[in-house]
C-alpha positions, 0 to 999 in steps of 0.5 A: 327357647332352649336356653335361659338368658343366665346361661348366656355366655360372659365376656372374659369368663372361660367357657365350658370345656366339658365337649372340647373346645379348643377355642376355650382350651387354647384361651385357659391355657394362655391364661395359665401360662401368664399367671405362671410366668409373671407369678401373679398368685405370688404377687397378689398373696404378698399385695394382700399381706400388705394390705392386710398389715396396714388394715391392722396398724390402722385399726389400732391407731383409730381404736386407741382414739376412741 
């Protein structure tokens, strides 16, 4: 009644930590720590530029078979 189903919480989604709480603040900060410590933006920055790279080569060899 007080609430619209869109504001129901999502499973694996971090929550509002607006009043404090410390269930969703220790869970982010798991979450931080791994990104961190496996450097996972770094992991997925280089991932992407390979992808990127071989998107290009592939687009180039398909244009010059048009």
């Amino acid at each position: 009644m007080f609430h619209a189903c869109v504001f129901v919480f999502q499973p694996g989604r971090i929550g509002n930590t607006w009043m404090g709480d410390p269930a969703r603040l220790v869970m982010l900060e798991a979450v931080l720590n791994e990104v961190r410590e496996k450097d996972l933006l770094g992991l997925t920055r280089s991932t992407g530029t390979i992808l990127l790279d071989g998107l290009v080569d592939l687009t180039v060899c398909l244009y010059l078979l048009l």
